[in-house]
N, C-alpha and C positions, 0 to 999 in steps of 0.2 A: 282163127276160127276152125281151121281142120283139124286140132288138136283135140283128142276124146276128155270125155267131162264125166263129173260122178254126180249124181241127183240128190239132196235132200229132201227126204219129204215124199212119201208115198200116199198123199192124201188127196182129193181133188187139184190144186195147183201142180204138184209130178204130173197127174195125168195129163192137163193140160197143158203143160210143157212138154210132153212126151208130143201129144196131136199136132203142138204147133213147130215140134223140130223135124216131123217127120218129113214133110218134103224137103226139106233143109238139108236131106244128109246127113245131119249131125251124130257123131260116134257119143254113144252114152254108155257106159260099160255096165253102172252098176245103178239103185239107187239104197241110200243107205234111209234108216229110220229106227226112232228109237221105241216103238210102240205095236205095228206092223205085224202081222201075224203074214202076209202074201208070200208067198214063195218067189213070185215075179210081179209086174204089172206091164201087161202091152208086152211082154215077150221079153221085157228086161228084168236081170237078175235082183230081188230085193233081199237088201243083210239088214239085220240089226245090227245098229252104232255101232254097238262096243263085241262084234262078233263076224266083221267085215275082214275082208283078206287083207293082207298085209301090201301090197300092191298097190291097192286105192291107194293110198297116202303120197303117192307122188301124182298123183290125179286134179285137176281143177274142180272145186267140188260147187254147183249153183244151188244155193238153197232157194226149195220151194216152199216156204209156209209161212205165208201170210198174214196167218190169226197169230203168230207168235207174240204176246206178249211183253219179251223182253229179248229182242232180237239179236243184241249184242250177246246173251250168254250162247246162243247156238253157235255163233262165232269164235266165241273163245273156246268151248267144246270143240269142235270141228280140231283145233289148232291145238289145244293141248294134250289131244289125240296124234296130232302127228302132219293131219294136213295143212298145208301154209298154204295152199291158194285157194282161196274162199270168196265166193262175188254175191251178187242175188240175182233171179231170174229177171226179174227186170231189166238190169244194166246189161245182161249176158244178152237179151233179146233184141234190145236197144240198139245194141250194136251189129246185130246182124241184119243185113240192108233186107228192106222188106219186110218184116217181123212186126207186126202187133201182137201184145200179148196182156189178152183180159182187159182189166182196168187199166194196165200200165202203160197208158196213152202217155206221149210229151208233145209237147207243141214246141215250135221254132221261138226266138227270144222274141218279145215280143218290139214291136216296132215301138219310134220312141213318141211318136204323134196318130197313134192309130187310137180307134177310139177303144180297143179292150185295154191301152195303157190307161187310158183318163180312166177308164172303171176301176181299173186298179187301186190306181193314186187315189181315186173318191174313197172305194171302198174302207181303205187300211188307213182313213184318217175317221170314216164316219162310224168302224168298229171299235165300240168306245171299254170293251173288254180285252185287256191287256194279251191274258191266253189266248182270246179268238186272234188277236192282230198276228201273233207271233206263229200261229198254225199256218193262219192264210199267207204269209208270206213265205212261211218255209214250202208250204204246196205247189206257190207259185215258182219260187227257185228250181225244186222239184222237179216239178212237169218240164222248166225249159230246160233241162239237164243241166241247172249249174250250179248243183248240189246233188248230194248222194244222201241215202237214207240216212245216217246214221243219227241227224238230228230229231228223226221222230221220237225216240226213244225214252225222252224225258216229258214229252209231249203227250203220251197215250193217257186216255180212259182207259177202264176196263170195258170190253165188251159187254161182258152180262149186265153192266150197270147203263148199258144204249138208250131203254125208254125206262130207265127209273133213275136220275140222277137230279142235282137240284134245280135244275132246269125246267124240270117234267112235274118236280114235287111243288115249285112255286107257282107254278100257273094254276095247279090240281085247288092249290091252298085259298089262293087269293080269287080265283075264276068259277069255281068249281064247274068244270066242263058236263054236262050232260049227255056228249056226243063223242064218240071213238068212231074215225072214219079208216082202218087199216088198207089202208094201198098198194098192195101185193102182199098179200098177208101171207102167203107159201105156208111159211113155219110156224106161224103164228106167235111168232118169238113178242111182240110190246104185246098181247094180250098177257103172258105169261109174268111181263117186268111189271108191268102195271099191278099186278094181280100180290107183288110181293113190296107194294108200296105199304108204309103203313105211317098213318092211321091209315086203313083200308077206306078206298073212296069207290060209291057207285056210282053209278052212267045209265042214265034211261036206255042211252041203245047204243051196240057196239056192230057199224057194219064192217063186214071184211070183202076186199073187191080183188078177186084173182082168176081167170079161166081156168088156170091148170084144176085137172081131175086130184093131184095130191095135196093142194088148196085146201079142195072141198073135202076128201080125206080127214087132213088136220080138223078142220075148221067143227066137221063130224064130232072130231073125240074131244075135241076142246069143249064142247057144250057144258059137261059137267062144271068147268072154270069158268066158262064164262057167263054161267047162270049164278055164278057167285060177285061178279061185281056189275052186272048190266041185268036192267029188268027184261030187255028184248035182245036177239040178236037174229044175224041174216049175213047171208053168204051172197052177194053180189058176183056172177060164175061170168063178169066182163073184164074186156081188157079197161082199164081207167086210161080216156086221151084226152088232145084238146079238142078244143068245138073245130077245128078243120076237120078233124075226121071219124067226126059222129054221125054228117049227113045220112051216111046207108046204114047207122046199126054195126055194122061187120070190121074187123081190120085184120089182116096176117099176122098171123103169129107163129113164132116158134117155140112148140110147149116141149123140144124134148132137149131142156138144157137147167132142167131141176128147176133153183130156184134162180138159175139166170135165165131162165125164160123171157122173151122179150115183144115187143112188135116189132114186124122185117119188112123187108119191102116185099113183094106181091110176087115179086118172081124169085123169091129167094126158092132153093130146092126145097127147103125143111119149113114152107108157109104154109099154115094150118088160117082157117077162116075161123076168128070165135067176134063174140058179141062185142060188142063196146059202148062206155057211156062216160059221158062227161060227170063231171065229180058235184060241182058247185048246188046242183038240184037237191043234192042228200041233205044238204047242210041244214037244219032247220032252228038250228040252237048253236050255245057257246059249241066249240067243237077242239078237242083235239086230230090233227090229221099227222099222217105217217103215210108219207111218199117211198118206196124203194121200188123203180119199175126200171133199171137197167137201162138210163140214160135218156128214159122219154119224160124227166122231171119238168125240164123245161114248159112245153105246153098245158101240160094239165096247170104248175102253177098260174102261167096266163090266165089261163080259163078261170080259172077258182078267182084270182082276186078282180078278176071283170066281172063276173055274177054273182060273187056271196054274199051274202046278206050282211050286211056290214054293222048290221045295231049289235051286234055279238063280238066277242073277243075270239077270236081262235089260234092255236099254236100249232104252229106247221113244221113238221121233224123230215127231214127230207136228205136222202143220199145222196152226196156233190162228189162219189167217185168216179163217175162213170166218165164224163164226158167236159169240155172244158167250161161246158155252161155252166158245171157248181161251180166256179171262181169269179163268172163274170156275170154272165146275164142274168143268173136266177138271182145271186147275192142285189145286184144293180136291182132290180125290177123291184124286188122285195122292199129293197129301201126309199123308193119313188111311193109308196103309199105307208111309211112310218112305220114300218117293223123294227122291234128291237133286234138285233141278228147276235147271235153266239154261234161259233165254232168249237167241234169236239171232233179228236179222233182216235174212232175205236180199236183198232185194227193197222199192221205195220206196212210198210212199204207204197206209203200214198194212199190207201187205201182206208174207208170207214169212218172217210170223213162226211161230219155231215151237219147241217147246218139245221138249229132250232130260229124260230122266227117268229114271234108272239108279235100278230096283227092286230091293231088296236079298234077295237069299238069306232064307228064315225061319232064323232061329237054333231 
């Protein structure tokens, strides 16, 4: 681990690999990219790929980027360039004692009689879609390190295709949702997929629920789109939690991490006070929901299928990379009230997995 390393990737994951090695000591000489216009980032030298010193190349090189695609070709790049020691930030983090980094949590094996193994074994017999069973299990090898990424690879979605695939388009066909509840809408990225479904489908009302100021921003310029497939729309400026901590209105937040923005705990340094409200009260019809609130999915799911109105169908899209509760509790809980459950993943290295969940009407 004393050994100096070269970066791929000057895009948000460099950078936070750069925050999270710096008390670490760690020697990072260079980082290389193929798009990059920086000179530096954080005081380290940025080359483009194919215009890097001749030097690098006997360097260990960690690729940071994430959204790639198709992960194996940045490797063989890397390599038929000249470097042969190539890892990903994950594994390189993993192993250095202390190190969390982003999403790329792992958990210890799991025990053979504890009850997240019977969630297991329940789950991957009761997900009766072949693709979803063979994700969930790769995730779960994954997470306990006894496996390396290389198996995602055949396994990805396209991202851009996240709320518009067949999944999103069958519910829309057979349900016709009247309601878009967007749950950390930041980017307002499923107003935009939705908006390129076709036949084009409308939505009496399309809310969006995020405190951050560049939320409301988006949410601002979006109105031209989003007067094109909803009759109403509204900006919801709360954090979305569960009924524990709605009592006072208020929760900590840390709004200055983009669109990882989160709820912290109360004495975190970077806790900001913004609004909060439970979810399940919006719901007044069929509904599509979109959960991605950076690991607080858990509760709010609770909440929602303890109060919503259940003579509706609704489909619930929710991101299970944050934390180990997308593998166990949310997928478990879901299936104790009759969700069909599909898994998809958008995005490389454990990440962008996310689970669709069509809740069914009570009879």
């Amino acid at each position: 681990m004393n050994n100096p390393i070269v970066l791929y990737g000057a895009g948000q994951l460099g950078s936070l690999f750069l925050q999270l090695c710096q008390p670490l000591n760690v020697s990072i000489l260079a980082i290389l990219d193929k798009y990059s216009n920086q000179s530096d980032l954080r005081g380290v030298p940025v080359y483009r790929l194919y215009d890097a010193p001749d030097n690098l190349r006997s360097v260990t090189v960690v690729v940071c980027s994430f959204k790639s695609t198709e992960p194996q070709s940045i490797y063989n790049e890397l390599q038929s360039l000249g470097y042969s020691s190539v890892t990903d930030a994950y594994q390189y983090l993993f192993s250095l004692r202390g190190a969390a980094f982003f999403n790329g949590w792992r958990i210890s094996p799991i025990e053979q009689n504890s009850r997240r193994k019977q969630m297991a074994s329940f789950l991957t017999a009761y997900l009766h879609c072949e693709h979803s069973r063979s994700l969930y299990l790769l995730n779960l090898k994954y997470r306990q390190g006894l496996t390396d990424n290389q198996g995602f690879s055949g396994l990805l979605s396209l991202e851009s295709h996240k709320y518009s695939n067949d999944i999103i388009k069958c519910f829309l066909e057979e349900f016709s949702p009247s309601l878009v509840l967007d749950v950390g809408s930041w980017d307002m990225t499923l107003l935009h997929q939705l908006k390129e479904i076709t036949p084009p489908f409308y939505f009496k009302k399309y809310i969006a629920f995020d405190p951050l100021c560049e939320a409301y921003q988006h949410f601002c310029a979006s109105l031209p789109v989003l007067n094109t497939i909803a009759g109403s729309a509204e900006i919801v400026r709360s954090a979305v939690v569960g009924l524990s901590c709605t009592a006072t209105g208020r929760v900590p937040f840390h709004a200055g991490m983009g669109m990882a923005s989160r709820v912290v705990s109360p004495h975190h340094r970077s806790a900001v006070w913004v609004n909060a409200c439970s979810l399940s009260g919006y719901v007044t019809s069929c509904s599509i929901v979109k959960l991605h609130i950076e690991g607080k999915e858990y509760p709010v799911v609770r909440e929602f299928l303890l109060k919503v109105n259940r003579r509706f169908h609704h489909l619930l899209i929710i991101n299970c990379s944050h934390t180990p509760e997308g593998l166990f509790e949310i997928p478990f809980l879901l299936s104790q009230y009759g969700c069909e459950l599909h898994y998809l993943q958008h995005a490389f290295y454990g990440e962008g997995l996310t689970l669709y969940a069509l809740l069914p009407a009570a009879k």
